[in-house]
Residue, then its C-alpha position, 0 to 999 in steps of 0.5 A: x327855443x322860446x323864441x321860436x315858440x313865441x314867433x310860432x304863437x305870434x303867427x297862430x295869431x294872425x292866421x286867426x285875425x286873418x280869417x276873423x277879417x276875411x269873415x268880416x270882409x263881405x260886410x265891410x265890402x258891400x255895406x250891408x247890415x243885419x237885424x236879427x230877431x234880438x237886434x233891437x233890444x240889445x242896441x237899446x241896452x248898449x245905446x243907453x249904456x254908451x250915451x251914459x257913458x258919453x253924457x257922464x249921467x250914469x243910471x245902473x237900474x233905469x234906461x234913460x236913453x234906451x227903450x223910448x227913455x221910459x225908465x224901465x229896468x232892463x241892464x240892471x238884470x241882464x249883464x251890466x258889466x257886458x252892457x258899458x262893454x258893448x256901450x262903449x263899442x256902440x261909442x267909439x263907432x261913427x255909426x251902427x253899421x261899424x258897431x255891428x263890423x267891430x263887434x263881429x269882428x271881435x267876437x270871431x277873435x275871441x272865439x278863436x283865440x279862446x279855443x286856442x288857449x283852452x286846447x293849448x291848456x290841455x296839450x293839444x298841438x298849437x297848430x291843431x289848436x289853432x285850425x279848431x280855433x278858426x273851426x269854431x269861429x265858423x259855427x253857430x254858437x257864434x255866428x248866433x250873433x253875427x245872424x240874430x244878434x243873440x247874445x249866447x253867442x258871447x258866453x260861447x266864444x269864452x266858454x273854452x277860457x271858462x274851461x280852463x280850471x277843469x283841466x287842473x282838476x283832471x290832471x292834478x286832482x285839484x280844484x283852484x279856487x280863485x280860477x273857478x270863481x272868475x270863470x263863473x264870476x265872468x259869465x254871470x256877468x255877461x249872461x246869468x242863464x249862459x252861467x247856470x250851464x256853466x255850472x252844470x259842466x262843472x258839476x259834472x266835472x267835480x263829481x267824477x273828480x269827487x268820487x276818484x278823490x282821495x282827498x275829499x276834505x280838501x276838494x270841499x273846502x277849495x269848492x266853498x272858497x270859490x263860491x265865496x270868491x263868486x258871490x264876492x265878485x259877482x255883488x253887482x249882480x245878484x244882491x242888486x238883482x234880489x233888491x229889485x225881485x223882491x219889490x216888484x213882480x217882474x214880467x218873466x221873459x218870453x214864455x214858450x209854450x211849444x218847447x218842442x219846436x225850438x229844438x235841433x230836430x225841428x225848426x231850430x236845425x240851423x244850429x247844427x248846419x254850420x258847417x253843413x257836416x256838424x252832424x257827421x263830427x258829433x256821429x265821429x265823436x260818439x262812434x269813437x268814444x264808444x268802440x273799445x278800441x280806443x283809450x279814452x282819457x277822464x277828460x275826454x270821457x266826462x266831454x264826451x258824457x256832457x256833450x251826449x246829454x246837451x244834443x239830447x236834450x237839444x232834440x225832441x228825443x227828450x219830451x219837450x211837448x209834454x214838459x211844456x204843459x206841464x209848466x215846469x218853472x226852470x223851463x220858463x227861464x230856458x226858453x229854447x231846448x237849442x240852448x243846450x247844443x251851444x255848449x255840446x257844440x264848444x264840448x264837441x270841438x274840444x271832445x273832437x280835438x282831444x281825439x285827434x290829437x291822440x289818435x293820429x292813425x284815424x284819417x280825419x288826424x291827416x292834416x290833408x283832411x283837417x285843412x279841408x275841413x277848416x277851409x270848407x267851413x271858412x268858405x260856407x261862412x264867408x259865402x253865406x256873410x256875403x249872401x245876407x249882405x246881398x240880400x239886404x241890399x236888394x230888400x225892399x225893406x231895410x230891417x224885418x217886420x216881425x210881430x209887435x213891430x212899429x215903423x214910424x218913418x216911410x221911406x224904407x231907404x231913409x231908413x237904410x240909410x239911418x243904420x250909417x248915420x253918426x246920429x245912432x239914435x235916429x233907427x231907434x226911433x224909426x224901427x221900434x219893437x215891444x220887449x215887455x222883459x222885467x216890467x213890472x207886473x201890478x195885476x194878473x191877467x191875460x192881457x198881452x204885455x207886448x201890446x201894453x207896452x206898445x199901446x201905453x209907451x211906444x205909441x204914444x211916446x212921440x207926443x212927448x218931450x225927454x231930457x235926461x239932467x243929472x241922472x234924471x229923466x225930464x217929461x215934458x208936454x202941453x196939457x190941454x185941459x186938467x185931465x189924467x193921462x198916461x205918461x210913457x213911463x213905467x214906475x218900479x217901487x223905488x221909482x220916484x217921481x215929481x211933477x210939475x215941482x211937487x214930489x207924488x206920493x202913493x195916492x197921487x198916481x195911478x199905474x197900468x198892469x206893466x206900470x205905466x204912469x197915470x198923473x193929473x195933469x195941468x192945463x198948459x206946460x207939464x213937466x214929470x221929473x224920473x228918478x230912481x232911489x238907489x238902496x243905500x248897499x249899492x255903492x257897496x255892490x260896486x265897490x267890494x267887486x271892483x277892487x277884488x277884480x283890480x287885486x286880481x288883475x295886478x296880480x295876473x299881469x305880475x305874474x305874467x311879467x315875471x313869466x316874460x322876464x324869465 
């Protein structure tokens, strides 16, 4: 019987390996490529982490090969685990375009094999399992990253492991502790924002648990014991992240005044038309959950509940316009209402899979139906893969000229050609964009930092020479005349700084509203050397989690091997 299991599972494995390659196929085929809105940003994040890595010059805080080599701090602050992940990815590829291959075809695996082992978890027939696995490959939660390059897409394909704790909870009645803390400890990792609305699911989950309870006391105690365990394996993160907050004034991200345009009802409606026939599924799982002829499980119901507020709040039926001018601080780090729909979504399929499972007499549970939903979901994505790979094909233009975009090289198919190029750094040079996320900020105005940074660090960049040597950044440039100039720099409190031999101090450098480098320079070869001064508790905010992770991991694979053996 296990055997048979086993064979079972194997072949569930597959299916899932074949449809994440028949997704990937289109691109493999026709060598095409996709730059997103976020594209760039992410490849300078990874591209740093990855020559960090090849070069053995590790910089936790500054970009030393990333974002023009101008020292800022962007990894530090927005996954740098996920960051030396995607950097040795960036690595092991001969060139971007098998970058972005590997990386789609891997965030479809882990996709499909989450919801696979999250549905499994909660008894759903692995078959079943297996086609919402594939079903969810296909929405946009995922294909967010295969289109955009937005990176939500990551903590979504993990969410239905993330998920795993609740199921003991519901169940049993009882919190774990150590599985709740490395579900929220890996998302924190990957994207803190991805992690607060993880969180947010598990509120609601432990309120309704807390409240059926009858041992109140225990439930408490193993909740502060899985925070405990959190901030433990999350130090890298949130006491280096307070470190650099409360030496500098940041620029928060991109500020959204007008919320309501990036909802699922005006014009971010694309998140619900993959497939095409999302809608009518919420319509199927809120009609069902409604109609008292139905029995509905506590799982089902708390799903079910969360489901229906995140597409609410997705949607302009919550008043966004007005929040927007209100200027309420959460709403500056949320950005986007759609935000809310990439977990309504994962919820639905699980809501969705629940029903199914229980209610065989409902003629969507016919497997005829469910093969034709999985199939017409598969082909709509594989068709619409294949049309962005035509589509840049027959571009004149090899990536999209946004706002605050700089192109520094003519020949469009040269450019093509860069993104197959062994030498990654090559499109990073020719295609640039002005991200000014967590500068710092020395003066309040109304400047735009987009056009700071792309005036003082992106321009004039070129006129520059950068090495990076033991962990430092080198400068190097001719200096007609003795005269201060801005170095395409930027400098952060613990920022150190030395030119041309002598260590500057405070008086001896001036800095612009985002702290771009003023410095005196010398008539002939200058030379500004970048550092940045670690505090002295950092070694420490690596250490403590690396060895909980390693405990944690040996103890898993014991636990997995007894499992076998047995």
């Amino acid at each position: 019987m296990n055997f048979l299991k086993r064979r079972q599972f194997f072949l569930q494995i597959l299916l899932i390996l074949f449809a994440s390659l028949l997704l990937v196929f289109p691109q493999v085929y026709l060598k095409g490529f996709v730059i997103g809105s976020d594209a760039m940003f992410h490849f300078n994040r990874f591209y740093d982490a990855s020559e960090q890595i090849k070069n053995g010059n590790f910089q936790y805080f500054i970009t030393m090969y990333g974002f023009q080599q101008s020292g800022r701090i962007v990894n530090a602050l927005y996954g740098p685990v996920f960051a030396y992940f995607q950097g040795f990815l960036v690595l092991i590829s001969r060139s971007w375009f098998h970058y972005q291959v590997l990386s789609n075809f891997l965030i479809y695996v882990l996709s499909g094999l989450s919801m696979l082992t999250f549905l499994k978890k909660i008894h759903i027939n692995s078959w079943l399992a297996t086609g919402m696995g594939i079903f969810f490959m296909t929405t946009y939660p995922i294909q967010y990253w295969i289109d955009q390059q937005g990176l939500s897409a990551w903590p979504s394909a993990i969410l239905p492991l993330c998920l795993i704790p609740l199921v003991n909870l519901v169940e049993k009645k009882q919190l774990s502790s150590l599985g709740t803390a490395i579900s929220i400890s890996v998302m924190f990792q990957i994207h803190v924002l991805s992690a607060l609305f993880l969180v947010l699911i598990y509120f609601c989950f432990f309120v309704y648990m807390f409240i059926q309870s009858k041992n109140k006391k225990s439930l408490i105690k193993k909740l502060f014991v899985a925070i405990g365990l959190f901030l433990l394996l999350t130090m890298n993160v949130w006491v280096n992240m307070l470190d650099i907050y409360r030496f500098n004034q940041l620029v928060p991200p991109f500020l959204n005044q007008h919320m309501e345009n990036n909802t699922i009802t005006a014009n971010s409606s694309y998140w619900i038309k993959y497939p095409r026939f999302l809608p009518i599924l919420f319509a199927i799982l809120f009609c069902i959950l409604l109609d008292k002829r139905y029995k509905v499980s506590p799982f089902l119901k708390i799903t079910g509940f969360i489901t229906a507020i995140f597409t609410i709040l997705a949607t302009n039926f919550f008043p966004w316009a007005t929040l927007s001018k209100l200027r309420v601080p959460f709403l500056d780090l949320l950005q986007f209402p759609f935000r809310f729909v990439i977990f309504g979504i994962v919820l639905l399929l699980i809501g969705l899979a629940l029903i199914l499972s229980s209610e065989s007499k409902i003629r969507l549970a016919k497997p005829v139906f469910l093969m034709l939903l999985f199939g017409l979901s598969l082909m709509q994505v594989t068709y619409e893969n294949t049309t962005k790979m035509i589509d840049w094909h027959n571009s004149e233009t090899a990536v999209n000229r946004r706002v605050h975009s700089y192109i520094f090289i003519d020949d469009e198919k040269k450019m093509k050609n860069q993104l197959f190029s062994s030498d990654k750094k090559k499109i990073l040079e020719s295609f640039q964009k002005s991200a000014p996320d967590y500068l710092p900020l020395y003066k309040k105005d109304r400047s735009s930092k987009y056009n700071a940074y792309g005036n003082d660090v992106i321009n004039k960049n070129r006129y520059f020479e950068k090495k990076v040597l033991n962990n430092e950044i080198h400068v190097f440039w001719k200096g007609s005349k003795n005269e201060k100039i801005k170095v395409p720099i930027i400098k952060y409190e613990r920022t150190q700084l030395e030119l041309n031999g002598r260590k500057l101090e405070k008086g001896d450098f001036s800095l612009s509203t985002i702290g771009v480098v003023s410095v005196d320079q010398r008539l002939g070869e200058n030379e500004l050397v970048v550092s940045y001064h670690v505090p002295w508790f950092f070694m420490l905010t690596l250490i403590f989690p690396i060895f909980a992770w390693i405990i944690i991991i040996i103890s898993y694979l014991k636990k997995s091997i007894k499992t076998l053996l047995n």
